[in-house]
RODO-2510 file (C-alpha; in nm, 4 decimals, decimal comma):
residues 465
     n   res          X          Y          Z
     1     x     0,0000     0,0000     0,0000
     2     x     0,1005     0,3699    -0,0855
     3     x     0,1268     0,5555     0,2648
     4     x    -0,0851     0,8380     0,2768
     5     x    -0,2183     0,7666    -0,0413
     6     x    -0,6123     0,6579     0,0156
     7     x    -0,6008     0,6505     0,4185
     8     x    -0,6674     0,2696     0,3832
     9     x    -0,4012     0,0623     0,5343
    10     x    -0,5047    -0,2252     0,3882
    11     x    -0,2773    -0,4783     0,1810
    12     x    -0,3061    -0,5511    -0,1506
    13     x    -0,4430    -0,9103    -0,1006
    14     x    -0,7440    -0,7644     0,1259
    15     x    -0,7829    -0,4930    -0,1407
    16     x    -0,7970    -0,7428    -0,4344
    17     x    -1,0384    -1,0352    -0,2526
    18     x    -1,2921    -0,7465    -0,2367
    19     x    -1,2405    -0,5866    -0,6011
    20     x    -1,3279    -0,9235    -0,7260
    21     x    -1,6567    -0,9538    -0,6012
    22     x    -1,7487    -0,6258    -0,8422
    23     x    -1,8867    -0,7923    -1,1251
    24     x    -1,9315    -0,4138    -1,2977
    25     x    -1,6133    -0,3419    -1,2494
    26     x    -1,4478    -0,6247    -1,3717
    27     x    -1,6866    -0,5450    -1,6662
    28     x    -1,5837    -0,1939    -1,7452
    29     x    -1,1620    -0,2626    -1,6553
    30     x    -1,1910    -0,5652    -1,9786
    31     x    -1,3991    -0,3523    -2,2126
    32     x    -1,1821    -0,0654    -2,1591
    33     x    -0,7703    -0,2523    -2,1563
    34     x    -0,9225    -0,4464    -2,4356
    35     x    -1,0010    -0,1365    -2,6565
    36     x    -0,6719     0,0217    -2,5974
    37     x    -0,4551    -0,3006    -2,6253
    38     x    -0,6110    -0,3469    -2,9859
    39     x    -0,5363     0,0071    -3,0912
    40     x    -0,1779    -0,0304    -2,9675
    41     x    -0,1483    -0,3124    -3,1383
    42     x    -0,2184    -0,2005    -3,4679
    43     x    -0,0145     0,0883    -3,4652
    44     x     0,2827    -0,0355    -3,3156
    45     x     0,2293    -0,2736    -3,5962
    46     x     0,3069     0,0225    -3,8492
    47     x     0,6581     0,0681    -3,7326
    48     x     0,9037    -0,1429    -3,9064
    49     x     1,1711    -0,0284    -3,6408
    50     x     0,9561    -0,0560    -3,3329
    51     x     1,2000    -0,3309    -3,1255
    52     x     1,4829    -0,1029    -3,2689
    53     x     1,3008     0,2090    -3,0850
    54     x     1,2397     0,0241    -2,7836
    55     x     1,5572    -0,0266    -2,7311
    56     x     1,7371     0,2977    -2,8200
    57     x     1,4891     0,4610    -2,5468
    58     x     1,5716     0,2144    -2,2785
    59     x     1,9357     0,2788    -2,3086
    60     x     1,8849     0,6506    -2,3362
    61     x     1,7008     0,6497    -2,0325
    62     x     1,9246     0,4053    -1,8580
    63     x     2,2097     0,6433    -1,9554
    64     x     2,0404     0,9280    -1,8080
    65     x     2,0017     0,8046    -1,5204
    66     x     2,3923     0,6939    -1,4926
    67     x     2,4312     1,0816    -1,5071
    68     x     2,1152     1,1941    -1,3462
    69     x     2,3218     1,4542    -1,1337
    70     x     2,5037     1,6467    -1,4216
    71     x     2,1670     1,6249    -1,6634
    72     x     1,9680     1,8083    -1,3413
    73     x     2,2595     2,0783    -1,2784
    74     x     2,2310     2,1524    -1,6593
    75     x     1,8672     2,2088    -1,6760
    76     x     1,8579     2,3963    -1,3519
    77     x     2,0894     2,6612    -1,5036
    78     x     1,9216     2,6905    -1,8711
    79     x     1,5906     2,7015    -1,7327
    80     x     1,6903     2,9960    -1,5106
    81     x     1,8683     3,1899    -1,7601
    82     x     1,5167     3,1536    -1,9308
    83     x     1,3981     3,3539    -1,6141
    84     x     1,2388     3,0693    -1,4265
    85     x     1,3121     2,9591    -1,1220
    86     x     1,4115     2,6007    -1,0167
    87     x     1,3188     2,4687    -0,6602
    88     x     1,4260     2,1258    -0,4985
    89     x     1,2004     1,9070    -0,3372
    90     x     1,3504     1,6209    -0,1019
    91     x     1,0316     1,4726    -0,0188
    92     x     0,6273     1,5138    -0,0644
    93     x     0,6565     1,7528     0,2215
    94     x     0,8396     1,9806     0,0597
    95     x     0,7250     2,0016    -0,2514
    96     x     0,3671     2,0996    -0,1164
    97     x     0,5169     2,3575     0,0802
    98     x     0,6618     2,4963    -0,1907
    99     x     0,3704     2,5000    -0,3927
   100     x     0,1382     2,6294    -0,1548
   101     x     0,4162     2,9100    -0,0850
   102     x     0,4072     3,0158    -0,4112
   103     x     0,0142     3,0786    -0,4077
   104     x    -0,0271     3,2408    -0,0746
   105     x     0,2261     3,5006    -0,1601
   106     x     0,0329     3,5951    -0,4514
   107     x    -0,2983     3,5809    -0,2885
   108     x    -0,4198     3,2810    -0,4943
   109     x    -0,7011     3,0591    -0,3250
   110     x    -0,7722     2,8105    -0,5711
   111     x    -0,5464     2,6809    -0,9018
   112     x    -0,5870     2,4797    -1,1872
   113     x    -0,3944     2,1161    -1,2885
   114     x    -0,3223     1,9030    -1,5516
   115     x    -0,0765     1,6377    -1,5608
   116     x    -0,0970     1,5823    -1,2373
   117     x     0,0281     1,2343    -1,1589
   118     x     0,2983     1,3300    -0,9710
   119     x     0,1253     1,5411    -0,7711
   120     x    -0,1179     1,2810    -0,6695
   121     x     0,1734     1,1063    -0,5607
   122     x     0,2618     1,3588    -0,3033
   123     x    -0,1307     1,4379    -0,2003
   124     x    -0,0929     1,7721    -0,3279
   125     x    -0,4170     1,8972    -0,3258
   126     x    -0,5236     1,7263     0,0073
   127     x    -0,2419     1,9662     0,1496
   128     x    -0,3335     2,2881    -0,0585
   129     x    -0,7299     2,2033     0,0760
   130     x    -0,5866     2,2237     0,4029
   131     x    -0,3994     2,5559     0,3416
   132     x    -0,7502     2,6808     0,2215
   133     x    -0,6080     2,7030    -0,1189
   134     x    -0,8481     2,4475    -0,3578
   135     x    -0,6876     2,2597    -0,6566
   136     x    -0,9605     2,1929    -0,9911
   137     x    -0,8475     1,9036    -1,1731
   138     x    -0,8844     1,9792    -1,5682
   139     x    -0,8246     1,6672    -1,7544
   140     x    -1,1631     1,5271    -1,8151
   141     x    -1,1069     1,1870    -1,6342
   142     x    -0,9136     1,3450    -1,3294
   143     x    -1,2517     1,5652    -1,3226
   144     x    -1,4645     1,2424    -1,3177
   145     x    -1,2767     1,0991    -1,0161
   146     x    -1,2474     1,4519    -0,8390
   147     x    -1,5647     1,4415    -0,8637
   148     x    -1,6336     1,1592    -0,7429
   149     x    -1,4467     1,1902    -0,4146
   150     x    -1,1773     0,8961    -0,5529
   151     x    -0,8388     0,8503    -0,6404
   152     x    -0,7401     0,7519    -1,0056
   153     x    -0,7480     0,3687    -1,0337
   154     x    -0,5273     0,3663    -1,4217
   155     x    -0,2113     0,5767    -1,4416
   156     x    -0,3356     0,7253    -1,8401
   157     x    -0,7247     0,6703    -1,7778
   158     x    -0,8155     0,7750    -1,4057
   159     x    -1,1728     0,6984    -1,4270
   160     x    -1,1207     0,3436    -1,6295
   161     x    -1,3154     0,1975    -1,3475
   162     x    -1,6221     0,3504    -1,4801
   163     x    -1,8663     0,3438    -1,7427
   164     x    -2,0773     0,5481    -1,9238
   165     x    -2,3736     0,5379    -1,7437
   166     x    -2,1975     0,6021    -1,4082
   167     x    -2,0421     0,9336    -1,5002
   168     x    -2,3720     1,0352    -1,6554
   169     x    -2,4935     0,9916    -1,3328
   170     x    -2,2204     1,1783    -1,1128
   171     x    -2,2431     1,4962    -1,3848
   172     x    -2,6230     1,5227    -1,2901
   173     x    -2,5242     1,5066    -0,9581
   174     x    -2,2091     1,7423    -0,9295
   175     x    -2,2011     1,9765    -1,2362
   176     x    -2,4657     2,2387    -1,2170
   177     x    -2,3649     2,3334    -1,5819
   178     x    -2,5125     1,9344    -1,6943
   179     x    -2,8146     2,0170    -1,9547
   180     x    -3,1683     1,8427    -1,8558
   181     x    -3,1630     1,5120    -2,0018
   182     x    -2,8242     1,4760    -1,9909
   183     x    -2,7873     1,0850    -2,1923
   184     x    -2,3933     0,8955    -2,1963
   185     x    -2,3325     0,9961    -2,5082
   186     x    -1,9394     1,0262    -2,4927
   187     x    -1,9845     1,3764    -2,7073
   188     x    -2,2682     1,4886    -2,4584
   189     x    -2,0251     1,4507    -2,1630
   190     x    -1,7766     1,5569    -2,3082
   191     x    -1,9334     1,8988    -2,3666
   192     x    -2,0955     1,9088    -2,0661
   193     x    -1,7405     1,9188    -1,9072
   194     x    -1,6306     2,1258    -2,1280
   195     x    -1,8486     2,4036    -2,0214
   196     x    -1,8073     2,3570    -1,6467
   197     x    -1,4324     2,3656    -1,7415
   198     x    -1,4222     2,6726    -1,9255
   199     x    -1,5292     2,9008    -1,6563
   200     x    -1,2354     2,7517    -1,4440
   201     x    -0,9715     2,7832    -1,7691
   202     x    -1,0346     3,1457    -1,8227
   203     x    -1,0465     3,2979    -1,4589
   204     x    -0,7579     3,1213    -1,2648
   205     x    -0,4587     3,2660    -1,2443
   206     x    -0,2365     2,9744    -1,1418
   207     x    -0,2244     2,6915    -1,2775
   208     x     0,0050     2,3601    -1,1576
   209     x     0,1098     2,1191    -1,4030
   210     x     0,3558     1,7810    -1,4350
   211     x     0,5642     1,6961    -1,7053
   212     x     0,6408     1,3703    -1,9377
   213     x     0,9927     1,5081    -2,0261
   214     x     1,2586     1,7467    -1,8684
   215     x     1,5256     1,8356    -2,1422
   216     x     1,8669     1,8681    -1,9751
   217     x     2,0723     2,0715    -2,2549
   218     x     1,8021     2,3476    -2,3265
   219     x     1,5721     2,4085    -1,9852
   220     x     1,2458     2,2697    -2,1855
   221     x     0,9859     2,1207    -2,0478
   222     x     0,7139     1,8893    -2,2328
   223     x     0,3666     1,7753    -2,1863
   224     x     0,1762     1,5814    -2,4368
   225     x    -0,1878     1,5169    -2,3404
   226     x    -0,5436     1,4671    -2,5760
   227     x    -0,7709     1,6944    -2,5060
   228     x    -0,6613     2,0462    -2,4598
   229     x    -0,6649     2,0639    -2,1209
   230     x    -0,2655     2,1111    -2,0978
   231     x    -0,2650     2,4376    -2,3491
   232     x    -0,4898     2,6280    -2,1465
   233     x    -0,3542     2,4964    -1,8205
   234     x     0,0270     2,5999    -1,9510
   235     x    -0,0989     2,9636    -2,0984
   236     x    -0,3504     3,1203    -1,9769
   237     x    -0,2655     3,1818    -1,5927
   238     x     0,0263     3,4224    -1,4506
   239     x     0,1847     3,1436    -1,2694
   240     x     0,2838     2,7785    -1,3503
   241     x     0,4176     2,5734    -1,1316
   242     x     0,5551     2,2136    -1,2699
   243     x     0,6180     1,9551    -1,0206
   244     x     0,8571     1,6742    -1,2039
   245     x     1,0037     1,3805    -1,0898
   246     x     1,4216     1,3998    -1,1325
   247     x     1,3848     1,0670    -1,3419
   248     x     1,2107     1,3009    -1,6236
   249     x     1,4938     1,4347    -1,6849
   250     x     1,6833     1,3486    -2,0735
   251     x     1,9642     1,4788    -2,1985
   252     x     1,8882     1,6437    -2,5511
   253     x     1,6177     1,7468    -2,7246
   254     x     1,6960     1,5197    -2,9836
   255     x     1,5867     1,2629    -2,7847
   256     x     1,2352     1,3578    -2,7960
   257     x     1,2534     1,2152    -3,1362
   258     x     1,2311     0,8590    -2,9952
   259     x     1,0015     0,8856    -2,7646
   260     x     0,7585     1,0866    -2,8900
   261     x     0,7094     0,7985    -3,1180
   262     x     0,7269     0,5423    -2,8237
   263     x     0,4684     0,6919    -2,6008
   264     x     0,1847     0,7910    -2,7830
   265     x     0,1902     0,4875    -2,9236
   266     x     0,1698     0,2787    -2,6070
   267     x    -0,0306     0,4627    -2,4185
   268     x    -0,3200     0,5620    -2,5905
   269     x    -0,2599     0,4417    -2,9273
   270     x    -0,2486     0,7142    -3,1514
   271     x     0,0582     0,8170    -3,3745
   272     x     0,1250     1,1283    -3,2169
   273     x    -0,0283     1,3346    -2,9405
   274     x    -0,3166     1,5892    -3,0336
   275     x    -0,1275     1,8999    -2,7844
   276     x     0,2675     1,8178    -2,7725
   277     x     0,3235     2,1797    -2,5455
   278     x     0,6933     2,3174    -2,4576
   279     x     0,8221     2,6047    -2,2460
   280     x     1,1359     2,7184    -2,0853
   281     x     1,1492     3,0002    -1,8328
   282     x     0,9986     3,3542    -2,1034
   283     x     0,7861     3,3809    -2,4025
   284     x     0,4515     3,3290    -2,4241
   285     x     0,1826     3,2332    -2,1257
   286     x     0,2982     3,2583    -1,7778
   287     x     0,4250     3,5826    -1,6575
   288     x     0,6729     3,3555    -1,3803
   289     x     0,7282     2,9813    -1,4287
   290     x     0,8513     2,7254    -1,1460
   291     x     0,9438     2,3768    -1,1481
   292     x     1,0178     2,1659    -0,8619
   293     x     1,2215     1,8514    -0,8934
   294     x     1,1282     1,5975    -0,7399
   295     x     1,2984     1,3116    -0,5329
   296     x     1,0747     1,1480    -0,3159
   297     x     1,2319     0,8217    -0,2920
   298     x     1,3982     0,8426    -0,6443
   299     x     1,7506     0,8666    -0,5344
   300     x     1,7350     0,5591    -0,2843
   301     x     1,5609     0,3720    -0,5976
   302     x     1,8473     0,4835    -0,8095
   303     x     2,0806     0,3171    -0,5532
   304     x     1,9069    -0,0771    -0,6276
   305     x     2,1496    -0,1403    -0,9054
   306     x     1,8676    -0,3997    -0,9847
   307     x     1,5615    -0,1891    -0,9004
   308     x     1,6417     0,1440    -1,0485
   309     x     1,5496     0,0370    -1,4554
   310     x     1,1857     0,1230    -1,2894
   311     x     1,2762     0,4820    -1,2897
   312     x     1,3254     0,4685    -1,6915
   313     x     0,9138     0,4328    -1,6905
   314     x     0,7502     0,6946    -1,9092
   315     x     0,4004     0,6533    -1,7720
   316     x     0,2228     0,4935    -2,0583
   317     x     0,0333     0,2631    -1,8660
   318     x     0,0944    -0,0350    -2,1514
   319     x     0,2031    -0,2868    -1,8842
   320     x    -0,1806    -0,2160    -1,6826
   321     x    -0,3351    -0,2760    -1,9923
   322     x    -0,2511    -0,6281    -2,0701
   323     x    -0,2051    -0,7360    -1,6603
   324     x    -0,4203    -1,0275    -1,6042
   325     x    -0,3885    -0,9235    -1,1884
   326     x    -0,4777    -0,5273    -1,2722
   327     x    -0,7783    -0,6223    -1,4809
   328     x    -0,9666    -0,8083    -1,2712
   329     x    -0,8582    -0,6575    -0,9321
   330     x    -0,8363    -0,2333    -1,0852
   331     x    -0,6405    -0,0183    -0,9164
   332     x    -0,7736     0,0515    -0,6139
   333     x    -0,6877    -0,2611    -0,5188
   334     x    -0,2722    -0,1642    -0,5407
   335     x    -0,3882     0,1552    -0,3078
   336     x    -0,0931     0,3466    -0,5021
   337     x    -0,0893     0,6675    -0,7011
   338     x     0,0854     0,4231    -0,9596
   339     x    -0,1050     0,1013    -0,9850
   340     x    -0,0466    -0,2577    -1,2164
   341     x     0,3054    -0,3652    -1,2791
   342     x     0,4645    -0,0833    -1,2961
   343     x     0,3170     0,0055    -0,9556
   344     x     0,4585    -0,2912    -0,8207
   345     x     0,8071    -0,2845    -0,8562
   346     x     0,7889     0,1449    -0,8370
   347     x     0,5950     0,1786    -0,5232
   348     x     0,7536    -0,0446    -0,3059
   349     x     1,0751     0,1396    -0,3777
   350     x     0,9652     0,5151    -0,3677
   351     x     0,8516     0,4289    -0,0340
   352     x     1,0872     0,2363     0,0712
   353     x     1,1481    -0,0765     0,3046
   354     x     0,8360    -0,2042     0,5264
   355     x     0,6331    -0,0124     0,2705
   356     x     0,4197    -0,1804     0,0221
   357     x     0,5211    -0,5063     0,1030
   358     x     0,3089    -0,7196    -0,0881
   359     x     0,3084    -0,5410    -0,4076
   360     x     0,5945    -0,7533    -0,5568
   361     x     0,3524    -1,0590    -0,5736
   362     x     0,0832    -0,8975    -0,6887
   363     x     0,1856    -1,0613    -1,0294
   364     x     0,1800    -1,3780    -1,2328
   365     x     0,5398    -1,2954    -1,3515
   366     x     0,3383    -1,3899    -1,6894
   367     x     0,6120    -1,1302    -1,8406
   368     x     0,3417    -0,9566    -2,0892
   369     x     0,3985    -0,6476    -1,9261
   370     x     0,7977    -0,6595    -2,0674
   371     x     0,6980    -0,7218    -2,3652
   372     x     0,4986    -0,4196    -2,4389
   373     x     0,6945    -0,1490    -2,2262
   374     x     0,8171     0,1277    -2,4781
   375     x     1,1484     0,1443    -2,2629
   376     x     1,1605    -0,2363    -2,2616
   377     x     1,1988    -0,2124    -1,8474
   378     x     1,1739    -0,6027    -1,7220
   379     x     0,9188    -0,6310    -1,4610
   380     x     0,9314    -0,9520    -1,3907
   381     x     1,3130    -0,9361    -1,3195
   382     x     1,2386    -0,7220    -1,0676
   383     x     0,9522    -0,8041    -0,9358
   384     x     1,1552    -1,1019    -0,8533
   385     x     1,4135    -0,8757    -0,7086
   386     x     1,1847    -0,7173    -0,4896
   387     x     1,0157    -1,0730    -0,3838
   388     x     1,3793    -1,1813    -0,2625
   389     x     1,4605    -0,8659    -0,0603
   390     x     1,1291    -0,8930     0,1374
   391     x     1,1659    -1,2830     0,1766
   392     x     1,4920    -1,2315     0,2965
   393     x     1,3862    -0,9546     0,5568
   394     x     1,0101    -1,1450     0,6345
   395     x     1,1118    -1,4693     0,5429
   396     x     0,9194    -1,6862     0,8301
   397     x     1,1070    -2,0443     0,9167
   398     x     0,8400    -2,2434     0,7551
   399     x     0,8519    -2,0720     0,4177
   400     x     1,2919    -2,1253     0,4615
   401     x     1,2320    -2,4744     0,5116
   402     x     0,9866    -2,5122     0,2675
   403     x     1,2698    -2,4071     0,0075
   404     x     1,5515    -2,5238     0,1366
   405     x     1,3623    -2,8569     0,0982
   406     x     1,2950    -2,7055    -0,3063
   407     x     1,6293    -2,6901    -0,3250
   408     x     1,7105    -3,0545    -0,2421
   409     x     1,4766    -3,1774    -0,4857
   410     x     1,6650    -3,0178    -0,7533
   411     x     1,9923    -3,3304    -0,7663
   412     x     1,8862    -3,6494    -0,8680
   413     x     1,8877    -3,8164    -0,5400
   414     x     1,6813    -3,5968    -0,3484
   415     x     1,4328    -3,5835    -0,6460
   416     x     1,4638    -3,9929    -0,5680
   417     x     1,3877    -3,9270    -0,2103
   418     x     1,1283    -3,7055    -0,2236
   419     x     0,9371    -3,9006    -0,4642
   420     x     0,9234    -4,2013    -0,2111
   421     x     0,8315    -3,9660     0,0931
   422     x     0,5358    -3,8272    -0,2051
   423     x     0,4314    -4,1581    -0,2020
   424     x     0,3480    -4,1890     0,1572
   425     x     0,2275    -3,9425     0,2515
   426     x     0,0238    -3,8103    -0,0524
   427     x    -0,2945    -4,0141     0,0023
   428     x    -0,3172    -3,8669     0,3701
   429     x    -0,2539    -3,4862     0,2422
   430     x    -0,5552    -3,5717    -0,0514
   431     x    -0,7901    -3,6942     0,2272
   432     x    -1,0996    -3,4876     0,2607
   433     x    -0,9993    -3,4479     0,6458
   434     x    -0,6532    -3,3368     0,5825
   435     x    -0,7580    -3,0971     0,3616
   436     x    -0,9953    -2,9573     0,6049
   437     x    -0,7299    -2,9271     0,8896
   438     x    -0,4795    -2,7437     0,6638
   439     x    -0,7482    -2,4883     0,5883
   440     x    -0,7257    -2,3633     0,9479
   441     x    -0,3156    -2,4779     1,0356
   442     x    -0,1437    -2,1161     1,0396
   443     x     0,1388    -2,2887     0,8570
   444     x    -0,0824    -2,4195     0,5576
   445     x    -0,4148    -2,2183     0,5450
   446     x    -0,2524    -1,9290     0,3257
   447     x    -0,1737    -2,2155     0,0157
   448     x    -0,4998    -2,4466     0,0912
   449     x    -0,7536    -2,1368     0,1342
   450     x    -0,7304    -2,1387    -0,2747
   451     x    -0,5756    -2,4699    -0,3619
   452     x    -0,6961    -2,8582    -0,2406
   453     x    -0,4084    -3,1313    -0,3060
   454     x    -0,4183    -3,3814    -0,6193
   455     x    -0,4326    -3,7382    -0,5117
   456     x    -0,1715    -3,8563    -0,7359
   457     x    -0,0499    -4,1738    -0,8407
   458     x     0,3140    -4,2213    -0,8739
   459     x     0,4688    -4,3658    -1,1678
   460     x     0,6754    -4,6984    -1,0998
   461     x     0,9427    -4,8707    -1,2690
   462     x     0,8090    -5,0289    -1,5828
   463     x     0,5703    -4,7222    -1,6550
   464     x     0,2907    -4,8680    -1,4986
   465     x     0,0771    -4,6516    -1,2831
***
């Protein structure tokens, strides 16, 4: 679980067992992966050099992050001589401050956001509510779950929990600005929010933002989003403040050419974004620009020589969207800003130890989530990874003699061995009485609670059964 996150401190394994009992939800999460799995399919399909761009932006984002200190010096002093003004944020702590600092010195009580994953990783507007200061989410699915009184449950598509019918619902409720009649026509709410968006677009005059890239050699920023949302966010208030993770940081601007190929792609399945938007620290829109970078557990992630290929993730969401775990359990269940695969091996780690312990086996380690990452990061390695570090920490004796025996199973002898013992004592495990007692033994319940044992019949010399 994500401290702080949805103030449940419940573990993944509670969260799931109840997620599965929502039939509608379980609906919505497959109609909705399924749609954007297909799209990405067919035009990732298009690319003749697709493996060939997977890999160049793995290794430029691996070899970022071998140099993460001299990229972030770099951009801190071009974005400055832009005239904007760079702040550093150890933890979530102080990057709200910071934010919230910025707005009560100019007398600002309520702001506008887009891009704001990052942000809900640090409970941003939670702690600007408390400052009396009230943050309006403008991307149309961040609206829905606002709304709603949630937390996103999809790191692209907030609201993928629900349907149609169920937003049409909450915008009769919520949005005074919802026409009589209101139907779920995706065009109809769409312009419904629209309108109750507007007002907010054209009166605020701060507006806080995230950002998919940071580039090192020219102070440039870079969001790419679909609806709009993000221009008006990044232009039309005085102030913009961008809170970024360190890991967004690349080197050149050429780079851009690479993944602006990989990520639209993957996450929602277009060619290119609708609104690709850059600024540095003058021109156009904002009168003063900030951007606070971000490490919040990022530099004792970069440490795990094994772990830190997580922070090369460029938030497409690809990995959630073919997860047989995420899409029948949603993501909720992960009680993490940054839910599904990616969520597992990144959470865990942000947090750091004791945290989140039971992410790393919310998986199959079916490995379909490696295969479509954009930056070709291997989840199940270290998922793995992670498994071993808390086994090693948690490990409880049964479970270490459980594999030590494993282990002696592997030479031929013990395999010998073992099958004998098997032979015993398999009939009394298979009994309908046994099976009963190891539902309530603290050493067995946790593997017979899902699974009963085979009765098995071993095979003897002669191959006869």
């Amino acid at each position: 679980m994500a401290k702080g996150y949805s103030g449940v401190s419940l573990p993944f394994p509670t969260l799931a067992k109840e997620a599965l009992k929502d039939t509608q939800l379980r609906n919505n999460l497959a109609r909705a992966t399924t749609t954007i799995r297909n799209k990405r399919a067919n035009v990732v399909a298009e690319v003749a050099d697709w493996e060939e761009l997977r890999q160049a932006g793995h290794d430029i984002k691996m070899a970022s992050l071998a140099n993460l200190s001299t990229h972030l010096a770099r951009f801190e002093a071009e974005f400055t001589a832009a005239g904007g003004h760079v702040h550093w944020a150890r933890n979530s702590a102080d990057a709200c401050e910071i934010v919230a600092k910025i707005a009560l010195e100019n007398n600002i009580k309520d702001v506008v956001k887009v891009k704001s994953l990052t942000t809900d990783e640090i409970n941003l507007n939670e702690f600007l509510a408390k400052k009396g200061i009230e943050a309006k989410e403008t991307d149309l699915a961040e609206l829905i779950v606002q709304l709603a009184d949630e937390h996103p449950s999809h790191i692209l598509v907030p609201a993928i929990h629900k349907n149609r019918d169920q937003i049409r619902d909450l915008f009769i409720e919520k949005i005074a600005e919802a026409p009589d009649g209101l139907t779920n026509n995706p065009r109809e709410l769409a312009m419904t929010a629209r309108a109750h968006l507007r007002r907010r677009f054209l009166s605020a005059r701060m507006a806080v933002s995230g950002a998919n890239f940071a580039i090192a050699e020219s102070g440039t920023l870079c969001v790419v989003e679909s609806e709009g949302n993000g221009r008006m966010c990044l232009t039309l208030p005085e102030i913009l403040v961008s809170v970024v993770g360190i890991e967004k940081i690349l080197p050149a601007w050429n780079d851009l050419e690479v993944f602006l190929q990989l990520l639209p792609r993957s996450s929602t399945g277009e060619r290119m974004n609708p609104y690709t938007s850059f600024w540095t620290g003058k021109g156009d829109g904002p009168k003063s620009r900030h951007v606070i970078l971000l490490d919040n557990g990022r530099v004792q992630t970069l440490a795990d020589e094994h772990g830190r290929e997580a922070l090369a993730c460029i938030r497409c969401s690809a990995c959630m969207n073919v997860c047989p775990v995420y899409e029948r359990t949603g993501g909720h269940s992960y009680n993490s800003v940054y839910p599904g695969p990616i969520g597992a091996i990144i959470t865990p780690q942000l947090l750091g130890p004791g945290e989140a312990k039971t992410l790393p086996f919310a998986s199959t380690l079916c490995g379909a989530c490696y295969d479509v990452c954009p930056v070709k990061i291997n989840i199940p390695k270290i998922l793995v990874h992670l498994r071993a570090k808390e086994n090693k920490a948690n490990g409880k004796l049964a479970e270490k003699f459980a594999m030590r025996g494993a282990a002696l199973a592997l030479s031929p002898k013990g395999l010998q061995i073992l099958g004998k013992v098997i032979g015993v004592i398999s009939p009394i495990l298979s009994s309908e009485i046994m099976q009963r007692i190891s539902r309530v033994l603290p050493v067995a319940k946790k593997w017979s609670a899902f699974r009963d044992i085979p009765k098995t019949r071993l095979i003897r010399k002669g191959g006869r059964k």
